[in-house]
OpenMM code with the backbone's topology and positions (N, CA, C; nanometers):
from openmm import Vec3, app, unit

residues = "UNK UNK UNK UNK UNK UNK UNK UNK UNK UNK UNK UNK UNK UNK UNK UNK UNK UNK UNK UNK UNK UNK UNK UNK UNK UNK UNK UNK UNK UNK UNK UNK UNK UNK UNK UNK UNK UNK UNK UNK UNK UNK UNK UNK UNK UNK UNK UNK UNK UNK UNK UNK UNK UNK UNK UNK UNK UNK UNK UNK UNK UNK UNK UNK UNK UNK UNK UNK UNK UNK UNK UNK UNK UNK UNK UNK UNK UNK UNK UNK UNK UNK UNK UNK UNK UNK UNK UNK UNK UNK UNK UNK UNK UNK UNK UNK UNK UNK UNK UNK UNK UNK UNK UNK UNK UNK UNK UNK UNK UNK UNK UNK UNK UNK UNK UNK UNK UNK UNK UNK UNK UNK UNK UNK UNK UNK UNK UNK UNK UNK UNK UNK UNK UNK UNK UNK UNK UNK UNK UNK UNK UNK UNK UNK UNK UNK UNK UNK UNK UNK UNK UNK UNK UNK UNK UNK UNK UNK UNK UNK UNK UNK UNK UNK UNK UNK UNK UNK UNK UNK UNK UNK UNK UNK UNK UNK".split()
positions = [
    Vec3(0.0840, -0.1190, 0.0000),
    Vec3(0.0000, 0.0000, 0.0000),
    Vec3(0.0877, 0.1241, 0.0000),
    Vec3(0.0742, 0.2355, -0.0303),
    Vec3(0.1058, 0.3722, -0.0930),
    Vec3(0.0440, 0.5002, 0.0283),
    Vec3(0.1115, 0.5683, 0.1083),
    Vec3(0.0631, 0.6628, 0.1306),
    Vec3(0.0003, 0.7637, 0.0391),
    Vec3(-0.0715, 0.8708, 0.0833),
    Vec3(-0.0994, 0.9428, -0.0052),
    Vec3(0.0070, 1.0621, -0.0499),
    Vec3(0.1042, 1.0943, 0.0605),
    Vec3(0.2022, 1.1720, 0.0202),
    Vec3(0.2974, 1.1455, -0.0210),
    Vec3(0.3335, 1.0214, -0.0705),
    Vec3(0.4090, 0.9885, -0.2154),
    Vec3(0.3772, 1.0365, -0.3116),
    Vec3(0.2839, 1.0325, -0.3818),
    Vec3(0.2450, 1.0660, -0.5196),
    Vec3(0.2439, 1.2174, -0.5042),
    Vec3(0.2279, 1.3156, -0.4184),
    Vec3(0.3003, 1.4501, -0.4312),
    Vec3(0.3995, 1.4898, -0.4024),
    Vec3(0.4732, 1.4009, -0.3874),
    Vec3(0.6338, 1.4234, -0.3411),
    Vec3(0.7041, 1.4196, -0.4863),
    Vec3(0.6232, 1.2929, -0.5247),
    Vec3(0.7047, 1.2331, -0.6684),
    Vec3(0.6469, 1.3778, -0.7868),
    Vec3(0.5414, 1.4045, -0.7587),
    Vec3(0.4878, 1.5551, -0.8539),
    Vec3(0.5855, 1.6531, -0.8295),
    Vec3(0.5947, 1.6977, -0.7141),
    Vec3(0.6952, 1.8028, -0.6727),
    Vec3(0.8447, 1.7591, -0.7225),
    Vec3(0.9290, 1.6776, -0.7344),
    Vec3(1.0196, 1.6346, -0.7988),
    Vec3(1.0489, 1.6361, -0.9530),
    Vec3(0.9263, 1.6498, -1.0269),
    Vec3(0.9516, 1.6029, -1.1439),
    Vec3(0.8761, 1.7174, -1.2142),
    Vec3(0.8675, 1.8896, -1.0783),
    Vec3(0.7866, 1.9721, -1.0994),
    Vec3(0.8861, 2.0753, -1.2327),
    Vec3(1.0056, 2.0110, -1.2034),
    Vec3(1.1254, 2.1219, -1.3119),
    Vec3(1.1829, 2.0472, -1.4314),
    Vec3(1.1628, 2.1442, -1.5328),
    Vec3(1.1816, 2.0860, -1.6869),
    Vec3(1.3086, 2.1479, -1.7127),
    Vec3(1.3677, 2.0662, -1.8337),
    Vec3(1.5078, 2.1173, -1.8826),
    Vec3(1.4409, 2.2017, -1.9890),
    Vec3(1.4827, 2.3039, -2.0472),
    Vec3(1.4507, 2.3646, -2.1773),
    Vec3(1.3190, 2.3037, -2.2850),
    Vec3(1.3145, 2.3092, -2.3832),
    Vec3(1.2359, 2.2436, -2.4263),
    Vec3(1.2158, 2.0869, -2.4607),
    Vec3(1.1962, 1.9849, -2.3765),
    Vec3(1.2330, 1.8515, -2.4067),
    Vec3(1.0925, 1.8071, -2.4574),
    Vec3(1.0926, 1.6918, -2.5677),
    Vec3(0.9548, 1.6467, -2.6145),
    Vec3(0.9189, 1.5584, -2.4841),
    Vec3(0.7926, 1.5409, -2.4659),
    Vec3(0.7146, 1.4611, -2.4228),
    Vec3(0.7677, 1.3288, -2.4609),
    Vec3(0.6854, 1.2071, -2.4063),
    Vec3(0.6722, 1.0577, -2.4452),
    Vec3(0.5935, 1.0447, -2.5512),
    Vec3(0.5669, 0.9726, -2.6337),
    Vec3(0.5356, 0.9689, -2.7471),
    Vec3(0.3598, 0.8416, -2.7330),
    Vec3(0.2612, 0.8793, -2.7971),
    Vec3(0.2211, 0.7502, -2.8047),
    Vec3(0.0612, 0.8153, -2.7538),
    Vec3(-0.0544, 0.7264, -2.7662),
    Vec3(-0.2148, 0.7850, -2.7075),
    Vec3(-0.1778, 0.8086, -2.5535),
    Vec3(-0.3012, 0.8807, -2.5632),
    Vec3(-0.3041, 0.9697, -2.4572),
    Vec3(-0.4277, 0.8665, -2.3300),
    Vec3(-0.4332, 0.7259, -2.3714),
    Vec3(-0.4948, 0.6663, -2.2471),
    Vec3(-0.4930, 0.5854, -2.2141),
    Vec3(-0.5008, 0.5648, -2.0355),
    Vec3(-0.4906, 0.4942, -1.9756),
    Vec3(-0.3399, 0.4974, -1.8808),
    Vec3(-0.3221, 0.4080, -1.7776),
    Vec3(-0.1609, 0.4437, -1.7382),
    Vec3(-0.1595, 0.5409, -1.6457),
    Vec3(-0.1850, 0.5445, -1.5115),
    Vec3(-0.2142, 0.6408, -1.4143),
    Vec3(-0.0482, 0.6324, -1.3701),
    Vec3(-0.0003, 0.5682, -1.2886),
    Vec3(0.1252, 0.5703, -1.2109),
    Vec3(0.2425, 0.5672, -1.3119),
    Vec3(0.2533, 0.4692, -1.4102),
    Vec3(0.3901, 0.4379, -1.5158),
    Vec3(0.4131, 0.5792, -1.5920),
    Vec3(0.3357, 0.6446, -1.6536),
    Vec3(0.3874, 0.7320, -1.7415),
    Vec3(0.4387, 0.8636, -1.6998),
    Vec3(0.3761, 0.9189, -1.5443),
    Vec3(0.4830, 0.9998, -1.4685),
    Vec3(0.6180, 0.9906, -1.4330),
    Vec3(0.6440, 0.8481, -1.3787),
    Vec3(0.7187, 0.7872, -1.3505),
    Vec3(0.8387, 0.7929, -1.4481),
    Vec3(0.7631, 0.7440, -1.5647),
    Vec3(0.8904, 0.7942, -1.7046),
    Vec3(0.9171, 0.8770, -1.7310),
    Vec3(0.8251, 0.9786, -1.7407),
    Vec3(0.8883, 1.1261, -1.7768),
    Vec3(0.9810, 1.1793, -1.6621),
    Vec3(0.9652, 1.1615, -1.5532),
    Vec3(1.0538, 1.1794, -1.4400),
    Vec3(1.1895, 1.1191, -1.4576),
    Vec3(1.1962, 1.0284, -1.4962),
    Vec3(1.3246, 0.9707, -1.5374),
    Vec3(1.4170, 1.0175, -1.6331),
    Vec3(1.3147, 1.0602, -1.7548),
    Vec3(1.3549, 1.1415, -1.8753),
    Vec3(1.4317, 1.2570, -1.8532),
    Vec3(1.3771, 1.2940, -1.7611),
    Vec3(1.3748, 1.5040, -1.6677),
    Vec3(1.4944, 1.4842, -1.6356),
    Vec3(1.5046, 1.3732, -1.5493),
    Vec3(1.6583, 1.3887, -1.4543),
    Vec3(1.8034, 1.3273, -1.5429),
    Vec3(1.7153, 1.2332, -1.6358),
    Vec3(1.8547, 1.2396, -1.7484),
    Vec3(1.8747, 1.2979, -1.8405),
    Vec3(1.8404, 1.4062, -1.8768),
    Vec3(1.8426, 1.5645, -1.9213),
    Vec3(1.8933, 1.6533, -1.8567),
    Vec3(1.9010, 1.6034, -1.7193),
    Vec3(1.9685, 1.7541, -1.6079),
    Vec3(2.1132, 1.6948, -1.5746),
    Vec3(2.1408, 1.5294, -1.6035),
    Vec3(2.2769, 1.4605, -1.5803),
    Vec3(2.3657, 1.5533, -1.5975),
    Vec3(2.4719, 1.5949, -1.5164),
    Vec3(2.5980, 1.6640, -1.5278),
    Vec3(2.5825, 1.7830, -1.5868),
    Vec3(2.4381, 1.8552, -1.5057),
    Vec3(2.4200, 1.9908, -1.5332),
    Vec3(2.4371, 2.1112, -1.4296),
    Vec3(2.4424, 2.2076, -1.3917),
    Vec3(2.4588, 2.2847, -1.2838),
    Vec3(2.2802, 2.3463, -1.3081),
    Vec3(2.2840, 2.3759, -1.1824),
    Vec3(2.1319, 2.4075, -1.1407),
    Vec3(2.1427, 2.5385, -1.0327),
    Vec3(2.0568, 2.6498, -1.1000),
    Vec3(2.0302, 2.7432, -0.9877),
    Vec3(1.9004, 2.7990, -0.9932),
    Vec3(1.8723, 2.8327, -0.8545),
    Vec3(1.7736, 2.9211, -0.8621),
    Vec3(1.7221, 3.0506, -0.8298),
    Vec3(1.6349, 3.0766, -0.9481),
    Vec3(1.6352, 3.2377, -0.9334),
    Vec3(1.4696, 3.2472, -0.9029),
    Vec3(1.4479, 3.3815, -0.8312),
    Vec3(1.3173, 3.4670, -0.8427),
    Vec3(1.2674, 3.5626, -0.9063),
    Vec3(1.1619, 3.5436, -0.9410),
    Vec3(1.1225, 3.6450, -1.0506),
    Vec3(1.0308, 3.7214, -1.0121),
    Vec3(1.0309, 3.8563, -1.0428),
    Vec3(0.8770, 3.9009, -1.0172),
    Vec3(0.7897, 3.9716, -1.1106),
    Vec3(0.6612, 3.9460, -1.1540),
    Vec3(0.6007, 4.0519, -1.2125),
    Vec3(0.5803, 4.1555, -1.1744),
    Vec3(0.5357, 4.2365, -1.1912),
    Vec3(0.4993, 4.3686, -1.1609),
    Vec3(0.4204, 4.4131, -1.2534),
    Vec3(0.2569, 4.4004, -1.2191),
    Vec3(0.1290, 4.4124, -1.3133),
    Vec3(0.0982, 4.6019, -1.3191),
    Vec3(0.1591, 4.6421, -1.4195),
    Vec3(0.0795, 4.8042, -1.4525),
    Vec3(-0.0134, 4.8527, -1.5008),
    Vec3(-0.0355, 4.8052, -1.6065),
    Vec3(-0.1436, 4.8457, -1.7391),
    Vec3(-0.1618, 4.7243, -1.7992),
    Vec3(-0.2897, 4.7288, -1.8230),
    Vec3(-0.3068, 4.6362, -1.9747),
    Vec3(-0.4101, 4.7158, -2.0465),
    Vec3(-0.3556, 4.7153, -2.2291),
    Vec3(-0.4954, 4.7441, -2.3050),
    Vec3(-0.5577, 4.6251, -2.3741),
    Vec3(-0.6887, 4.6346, -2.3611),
    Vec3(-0.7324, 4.5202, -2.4500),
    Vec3(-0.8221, 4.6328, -2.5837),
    Vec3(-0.7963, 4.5634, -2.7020),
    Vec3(-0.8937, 4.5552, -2.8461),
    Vec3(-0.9547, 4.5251, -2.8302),
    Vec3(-1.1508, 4.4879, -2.8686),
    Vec3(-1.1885, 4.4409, -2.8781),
    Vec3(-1.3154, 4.4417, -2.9731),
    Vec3(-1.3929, 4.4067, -3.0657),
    Vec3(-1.5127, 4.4409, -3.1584),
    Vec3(-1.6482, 4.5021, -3.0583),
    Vec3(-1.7798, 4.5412, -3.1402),
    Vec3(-1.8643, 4.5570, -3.1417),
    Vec3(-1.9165, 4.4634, -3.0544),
    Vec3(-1.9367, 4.3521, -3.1418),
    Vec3(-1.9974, 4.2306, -3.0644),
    Vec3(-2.0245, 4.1973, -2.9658),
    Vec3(-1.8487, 4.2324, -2.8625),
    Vec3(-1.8125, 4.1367, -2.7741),
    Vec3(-1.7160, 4.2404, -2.6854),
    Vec3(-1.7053, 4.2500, -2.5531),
    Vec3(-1.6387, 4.3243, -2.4611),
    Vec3(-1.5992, 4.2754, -2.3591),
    Vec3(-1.4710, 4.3135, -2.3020),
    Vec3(-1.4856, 4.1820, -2.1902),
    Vec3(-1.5210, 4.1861, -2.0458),
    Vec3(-1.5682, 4.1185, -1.9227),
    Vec3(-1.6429, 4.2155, -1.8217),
    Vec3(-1.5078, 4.2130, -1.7235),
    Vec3(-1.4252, 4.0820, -1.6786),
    Vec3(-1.3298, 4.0721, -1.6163),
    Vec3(-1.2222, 4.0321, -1.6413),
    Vec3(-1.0978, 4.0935, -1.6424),
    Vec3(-0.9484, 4.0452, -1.7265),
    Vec3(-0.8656, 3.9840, -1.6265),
    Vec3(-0.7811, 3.8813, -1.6231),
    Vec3(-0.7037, 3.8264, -1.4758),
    Vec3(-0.5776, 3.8296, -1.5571),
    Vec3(-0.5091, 3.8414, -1.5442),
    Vec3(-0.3537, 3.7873, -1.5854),
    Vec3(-0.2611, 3.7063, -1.5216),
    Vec3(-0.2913, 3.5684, -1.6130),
    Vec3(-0.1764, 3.4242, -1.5564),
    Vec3(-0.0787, 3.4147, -1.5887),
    Vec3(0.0362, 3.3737, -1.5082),
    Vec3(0.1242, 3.3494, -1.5585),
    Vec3(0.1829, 3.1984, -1.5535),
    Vec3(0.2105, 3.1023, -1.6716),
    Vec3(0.2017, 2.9877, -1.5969),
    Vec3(0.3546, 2.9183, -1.6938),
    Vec3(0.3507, 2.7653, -1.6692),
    Vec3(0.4023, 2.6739, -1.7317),
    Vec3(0.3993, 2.5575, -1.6492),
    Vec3(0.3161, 2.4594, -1.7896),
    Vec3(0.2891, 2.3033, -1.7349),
    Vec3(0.1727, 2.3260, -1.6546),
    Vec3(0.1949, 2.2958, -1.5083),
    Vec3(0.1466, 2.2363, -1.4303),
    Vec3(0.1318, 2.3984, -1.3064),
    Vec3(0.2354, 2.4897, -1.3715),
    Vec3(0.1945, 2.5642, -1.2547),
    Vec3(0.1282, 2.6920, -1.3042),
    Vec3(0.0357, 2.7661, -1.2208),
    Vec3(-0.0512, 2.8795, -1.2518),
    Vec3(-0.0533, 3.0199, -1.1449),
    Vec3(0.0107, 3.0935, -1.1779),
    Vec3(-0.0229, 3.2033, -1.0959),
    Vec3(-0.1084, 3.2938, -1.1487),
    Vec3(-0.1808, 3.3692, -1.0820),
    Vec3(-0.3034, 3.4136, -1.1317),
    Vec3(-0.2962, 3.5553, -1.0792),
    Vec3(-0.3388, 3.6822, -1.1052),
    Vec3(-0.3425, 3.8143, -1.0970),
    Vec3(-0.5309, 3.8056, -1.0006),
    Vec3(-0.5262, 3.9618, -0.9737),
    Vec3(-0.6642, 3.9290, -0.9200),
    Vec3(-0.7398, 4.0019, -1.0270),
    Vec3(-0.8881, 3.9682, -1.0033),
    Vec3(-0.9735, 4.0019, -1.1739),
    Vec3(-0.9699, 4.1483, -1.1543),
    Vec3(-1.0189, 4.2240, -1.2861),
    Vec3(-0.9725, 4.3796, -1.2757),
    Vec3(-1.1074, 4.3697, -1.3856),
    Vec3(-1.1971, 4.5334, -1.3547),
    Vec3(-1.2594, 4.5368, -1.4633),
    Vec3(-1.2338, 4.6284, -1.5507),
    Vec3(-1.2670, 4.5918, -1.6539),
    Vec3(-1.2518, 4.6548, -1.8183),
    Vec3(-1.3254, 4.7648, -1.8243),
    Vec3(-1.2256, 4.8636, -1.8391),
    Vec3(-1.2825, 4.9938, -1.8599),
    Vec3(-1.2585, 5.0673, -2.0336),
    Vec3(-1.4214, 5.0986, -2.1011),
    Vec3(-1.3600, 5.0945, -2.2460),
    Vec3(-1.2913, 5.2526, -2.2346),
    Vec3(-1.2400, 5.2948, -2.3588),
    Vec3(-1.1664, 5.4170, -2.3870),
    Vec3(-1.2910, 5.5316, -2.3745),
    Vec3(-1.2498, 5.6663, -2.4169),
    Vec3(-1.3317, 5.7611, -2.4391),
    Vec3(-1.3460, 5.7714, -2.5993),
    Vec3(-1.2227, 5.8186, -2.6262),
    Vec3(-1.1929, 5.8312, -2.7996),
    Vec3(-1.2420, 5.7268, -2.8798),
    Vec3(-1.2135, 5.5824, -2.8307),
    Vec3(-1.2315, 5.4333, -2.8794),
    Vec3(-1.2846, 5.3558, -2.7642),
    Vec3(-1.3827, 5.2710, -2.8000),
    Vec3(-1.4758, 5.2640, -2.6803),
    Vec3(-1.4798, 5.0896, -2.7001),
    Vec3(-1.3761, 5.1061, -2.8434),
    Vec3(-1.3623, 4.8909, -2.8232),
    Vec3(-1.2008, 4.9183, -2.7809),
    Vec3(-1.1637, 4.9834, -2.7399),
    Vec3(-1.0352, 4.9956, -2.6824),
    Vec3(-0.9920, 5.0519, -2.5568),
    Vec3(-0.9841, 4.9530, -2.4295),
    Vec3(-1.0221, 4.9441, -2.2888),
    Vec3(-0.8991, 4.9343, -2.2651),
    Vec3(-0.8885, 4.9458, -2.1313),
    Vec3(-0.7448, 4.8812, -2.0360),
    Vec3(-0.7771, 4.8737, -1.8995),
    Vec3(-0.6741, 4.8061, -1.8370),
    Vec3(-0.7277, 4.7677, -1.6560),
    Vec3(-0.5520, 4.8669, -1.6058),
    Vec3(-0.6143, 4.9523, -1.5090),
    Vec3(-0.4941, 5.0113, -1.4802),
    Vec3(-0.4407, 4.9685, -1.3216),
    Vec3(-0.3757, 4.9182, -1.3057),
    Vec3(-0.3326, 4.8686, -1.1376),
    Vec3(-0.3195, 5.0093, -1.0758),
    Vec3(-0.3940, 5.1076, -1.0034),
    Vec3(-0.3707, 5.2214, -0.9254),
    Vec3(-0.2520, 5.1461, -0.8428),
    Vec3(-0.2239, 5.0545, -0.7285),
    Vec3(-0.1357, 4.9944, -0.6660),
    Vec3(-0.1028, 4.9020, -0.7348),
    Vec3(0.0665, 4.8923, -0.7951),
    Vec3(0.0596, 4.7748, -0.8902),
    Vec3(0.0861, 4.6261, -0.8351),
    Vec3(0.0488, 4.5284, -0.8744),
    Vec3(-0.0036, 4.4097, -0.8096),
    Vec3(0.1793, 4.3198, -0.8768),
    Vec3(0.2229, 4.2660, -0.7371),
    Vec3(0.3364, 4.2070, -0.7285),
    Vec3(0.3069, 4.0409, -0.7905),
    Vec3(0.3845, 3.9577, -0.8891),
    Vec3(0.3339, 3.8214, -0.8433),
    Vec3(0.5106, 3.7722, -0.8788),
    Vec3(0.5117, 3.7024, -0.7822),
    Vec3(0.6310, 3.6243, -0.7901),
    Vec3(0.6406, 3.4765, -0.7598),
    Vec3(0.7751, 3.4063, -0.8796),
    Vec3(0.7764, 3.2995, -0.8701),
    Vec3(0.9201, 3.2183, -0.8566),
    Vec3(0.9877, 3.0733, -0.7994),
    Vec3(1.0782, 3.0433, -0.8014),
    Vec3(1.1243, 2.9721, -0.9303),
    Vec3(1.2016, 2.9848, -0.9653),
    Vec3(1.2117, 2.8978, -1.0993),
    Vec3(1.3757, 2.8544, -1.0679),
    Vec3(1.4141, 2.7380, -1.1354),
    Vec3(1.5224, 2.6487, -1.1590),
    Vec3(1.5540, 2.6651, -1.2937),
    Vec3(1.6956, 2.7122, -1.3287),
    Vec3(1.7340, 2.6958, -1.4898),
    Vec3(1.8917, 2.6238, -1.4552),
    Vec3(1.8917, 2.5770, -1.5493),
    Vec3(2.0031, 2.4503, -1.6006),
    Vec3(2.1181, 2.5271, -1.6946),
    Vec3(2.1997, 2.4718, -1.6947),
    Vec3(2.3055, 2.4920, -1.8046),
    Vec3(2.4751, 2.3929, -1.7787),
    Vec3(2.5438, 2.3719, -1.8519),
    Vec3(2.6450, 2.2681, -1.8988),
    Vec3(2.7685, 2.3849, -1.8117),
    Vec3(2.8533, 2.2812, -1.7436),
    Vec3(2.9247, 2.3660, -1.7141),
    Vec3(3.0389, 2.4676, -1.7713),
    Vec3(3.0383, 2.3810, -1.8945),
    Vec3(3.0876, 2.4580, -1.9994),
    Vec3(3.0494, 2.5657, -2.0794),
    Vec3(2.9399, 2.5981, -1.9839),
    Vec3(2.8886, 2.6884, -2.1053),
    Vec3(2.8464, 2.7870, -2.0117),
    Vec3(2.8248, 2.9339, -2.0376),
    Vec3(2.7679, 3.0129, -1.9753),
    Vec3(2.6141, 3.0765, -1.9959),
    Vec3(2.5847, 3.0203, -2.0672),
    Vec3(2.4242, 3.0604, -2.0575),
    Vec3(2.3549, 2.9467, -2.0355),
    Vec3(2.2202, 2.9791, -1.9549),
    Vec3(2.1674, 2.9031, -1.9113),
    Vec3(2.0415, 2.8244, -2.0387),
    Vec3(1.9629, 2.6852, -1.9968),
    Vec3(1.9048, 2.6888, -2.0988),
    Vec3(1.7550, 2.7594, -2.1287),
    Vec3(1.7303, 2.7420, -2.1817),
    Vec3(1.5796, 2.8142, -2.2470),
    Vec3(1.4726, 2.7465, -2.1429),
    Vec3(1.3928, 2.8612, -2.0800),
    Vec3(1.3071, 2.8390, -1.9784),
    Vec3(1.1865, 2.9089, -2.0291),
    Vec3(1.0814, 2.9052, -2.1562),
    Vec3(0.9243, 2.9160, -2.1246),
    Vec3(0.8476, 2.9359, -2.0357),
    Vec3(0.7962, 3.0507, -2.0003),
    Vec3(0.6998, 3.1046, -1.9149),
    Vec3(0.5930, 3.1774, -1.9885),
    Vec3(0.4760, 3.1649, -1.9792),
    Vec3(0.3830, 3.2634, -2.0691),
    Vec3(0.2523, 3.2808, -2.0030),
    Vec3(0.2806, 3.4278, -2.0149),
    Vec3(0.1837, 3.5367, -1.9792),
    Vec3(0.0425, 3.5069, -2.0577),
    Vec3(-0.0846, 3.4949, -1.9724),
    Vec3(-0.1910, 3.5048, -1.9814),
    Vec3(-0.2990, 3.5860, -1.9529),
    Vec3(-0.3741, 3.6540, -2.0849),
    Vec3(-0.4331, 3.7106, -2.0465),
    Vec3(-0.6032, 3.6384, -2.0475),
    Vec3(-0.7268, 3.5962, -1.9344),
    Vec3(-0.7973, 3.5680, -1.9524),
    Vec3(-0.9461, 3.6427, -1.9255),
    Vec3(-1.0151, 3.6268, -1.9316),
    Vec3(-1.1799, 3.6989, -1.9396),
    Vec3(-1.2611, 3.6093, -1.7985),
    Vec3(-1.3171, 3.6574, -1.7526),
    Vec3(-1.3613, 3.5604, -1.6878),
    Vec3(-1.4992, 3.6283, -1.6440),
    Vec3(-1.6479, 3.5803, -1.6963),
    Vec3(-1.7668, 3.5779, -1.6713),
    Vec3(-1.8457, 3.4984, -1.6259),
    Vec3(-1.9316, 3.5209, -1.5433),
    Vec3(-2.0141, 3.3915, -1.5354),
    Vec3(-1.9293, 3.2794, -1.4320),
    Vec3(-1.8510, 3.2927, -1.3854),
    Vec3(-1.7191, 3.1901, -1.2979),
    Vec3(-1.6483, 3.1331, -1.4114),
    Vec3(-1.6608, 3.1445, -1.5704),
    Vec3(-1.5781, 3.0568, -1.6191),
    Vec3(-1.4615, 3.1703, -1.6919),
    Vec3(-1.3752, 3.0960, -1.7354),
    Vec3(-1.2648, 3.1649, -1.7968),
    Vec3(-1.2142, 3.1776, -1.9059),
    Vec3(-1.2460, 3.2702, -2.0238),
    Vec3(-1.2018, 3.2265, -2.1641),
    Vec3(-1.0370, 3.3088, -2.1795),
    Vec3(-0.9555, 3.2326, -2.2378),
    Vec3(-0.8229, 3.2893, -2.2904),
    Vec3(-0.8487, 3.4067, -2.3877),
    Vec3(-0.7716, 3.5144, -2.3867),
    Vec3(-0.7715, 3.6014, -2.4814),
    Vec3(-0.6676, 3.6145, -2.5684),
    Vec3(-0.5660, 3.6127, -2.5026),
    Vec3(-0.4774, 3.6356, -2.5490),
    Vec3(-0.3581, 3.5953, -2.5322),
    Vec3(-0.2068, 3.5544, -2.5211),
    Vec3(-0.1004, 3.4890, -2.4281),
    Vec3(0.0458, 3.5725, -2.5479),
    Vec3(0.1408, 3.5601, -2.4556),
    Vec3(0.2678, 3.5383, -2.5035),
    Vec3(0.3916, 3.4878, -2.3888),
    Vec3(0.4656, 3.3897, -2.5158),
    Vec3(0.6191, 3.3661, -2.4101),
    Vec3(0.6879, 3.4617, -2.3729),
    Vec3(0.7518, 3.4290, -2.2486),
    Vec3(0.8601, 3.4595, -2.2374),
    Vec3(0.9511, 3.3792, -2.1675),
    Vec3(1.0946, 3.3873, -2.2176),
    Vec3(1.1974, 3.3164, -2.1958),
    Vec3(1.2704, 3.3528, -2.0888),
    Vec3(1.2822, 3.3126, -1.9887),
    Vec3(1.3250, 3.3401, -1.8211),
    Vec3(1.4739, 3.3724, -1.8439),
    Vec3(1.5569, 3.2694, -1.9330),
    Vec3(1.7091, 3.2810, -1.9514),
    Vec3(1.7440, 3.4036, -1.9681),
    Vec3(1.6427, 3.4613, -2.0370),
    Vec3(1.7042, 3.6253, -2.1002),
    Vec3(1.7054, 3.7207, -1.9449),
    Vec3(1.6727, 3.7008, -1.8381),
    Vec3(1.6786, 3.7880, -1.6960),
    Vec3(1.7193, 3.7043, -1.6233),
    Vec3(1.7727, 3.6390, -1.6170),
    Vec3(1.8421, 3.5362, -1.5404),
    Vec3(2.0237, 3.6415, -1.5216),
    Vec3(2.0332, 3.6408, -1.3961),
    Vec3(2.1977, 3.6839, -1.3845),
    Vec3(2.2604, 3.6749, -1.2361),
    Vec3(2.3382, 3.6857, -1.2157),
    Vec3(2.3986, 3.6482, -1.0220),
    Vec3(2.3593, 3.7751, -0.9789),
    Vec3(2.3447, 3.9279, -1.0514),
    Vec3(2.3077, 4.0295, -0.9241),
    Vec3(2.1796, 4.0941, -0.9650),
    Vec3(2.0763, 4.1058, -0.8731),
    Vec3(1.9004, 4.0862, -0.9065),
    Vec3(1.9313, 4.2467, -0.9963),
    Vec3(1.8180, 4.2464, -1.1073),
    Vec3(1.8169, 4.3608, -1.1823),
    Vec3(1.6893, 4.3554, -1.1987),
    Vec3(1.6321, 4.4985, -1.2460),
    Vec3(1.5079, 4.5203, -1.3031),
    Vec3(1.4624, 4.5693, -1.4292),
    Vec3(1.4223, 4.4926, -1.4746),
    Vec3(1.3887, 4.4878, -1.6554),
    Vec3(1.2146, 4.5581, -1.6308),
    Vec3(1.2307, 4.7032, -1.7563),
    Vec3(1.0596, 4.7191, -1.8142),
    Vec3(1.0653, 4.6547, -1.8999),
    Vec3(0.9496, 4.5220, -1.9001),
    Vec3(0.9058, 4.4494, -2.0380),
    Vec3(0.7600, 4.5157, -2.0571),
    Vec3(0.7289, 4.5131, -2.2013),
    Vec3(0.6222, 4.5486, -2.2459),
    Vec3(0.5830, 4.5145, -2.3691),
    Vec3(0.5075, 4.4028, -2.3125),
    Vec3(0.4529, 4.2856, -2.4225),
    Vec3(0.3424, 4.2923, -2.4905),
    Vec3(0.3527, 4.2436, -2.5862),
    Vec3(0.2274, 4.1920, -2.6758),
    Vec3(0.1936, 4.0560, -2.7201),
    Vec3(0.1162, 4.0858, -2.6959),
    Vec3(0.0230, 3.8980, -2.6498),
    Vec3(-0.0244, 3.9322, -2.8135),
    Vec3(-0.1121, 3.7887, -2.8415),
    Vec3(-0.1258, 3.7245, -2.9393),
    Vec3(-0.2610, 3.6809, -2.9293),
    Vec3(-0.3508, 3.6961, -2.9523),
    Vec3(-0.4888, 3.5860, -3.0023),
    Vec3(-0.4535, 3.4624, -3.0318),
] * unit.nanometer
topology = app.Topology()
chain = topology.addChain("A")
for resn in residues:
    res = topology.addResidue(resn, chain)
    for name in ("N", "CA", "C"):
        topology.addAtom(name, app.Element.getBySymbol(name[0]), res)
């Protein structure tokens, strides 16, 4: 028999990815315990004879504008930030349209809203840059309790990654 806090121990372990590695190959059913199990194996022989550090990141939520048609407007905007398995979430903000352009809104943080996360990046000791770490910004709608995506874009953690903490203005554009 199996406690129950094995199987989140073994999640939490196998919670950090190397750069972009493919998946296991093959349908998608059936196989509750074996196919974690493998990819976990996969993970850590990908990180073999790698150096590992970790850094913190933080957002810092200011502005957002949203586009949007005639049709359709949105009532509540959240902004996620995730990868895989993990989700950080902004708190909902409402959509205020323009004066001039009235399908062209934005949510303004009067106090801007902090979200921070730990992340692990890899790299060869031979080498000085670290590898490619995917994170992407979400922007979602959320009415009714449910949540539609609007919009998203990557970003690559390696590029702010350094030994003495700095502060980068990014100012992104998401994607439909």
């Amino acid at each position: 028999t199996s406690s129950r806090g094995q199987p989140g121990r073994r999640r939490r372990a196998c919670g950090v990815v190397v750069g972009e590695s493919k998946q296991r190959g093959g349908g998608g059913g059936g196989g509750g315990e074996p196919a974690p199990a493998m990819s976990s194996v996969w993970k850590r022989l990908q990180r073999v004879g790698k150096r590992a550090a970790k850094f913190r990141f933080v957002a810092c939520y200011q502005e957002l504008v949203v586009e949007c048609t005639k049709k359709w407007q949105p009532d509540k905007l959240i902004v996620v930030w995730t990868r895989r398995n993990r989700r950080i979430c902004s708190k909902a903000h409402s959509w205020q349209p323009g004066i001039k352009n009235p399908y062209r809104g934005e949510v303004v943080w009067m106090v801007p809203e902090n979200v921070d996360i730990m992340v692990t990046l890899y790299r060869d000791p031979h080498v000085e840059e670290y590898e490619d770490k995917d994170w992407t910004f979400v922007v979602e709608n959320e009415s009714k309790g449910q949540r539609k995506v609007l919009a998203s874009a990557d970003v690559n953690l390696k590029r702010f990654a350094s030994q003495t903490p700095n502060q980068v203005d990014l100012k992104l554009k998401l994607k439909p």
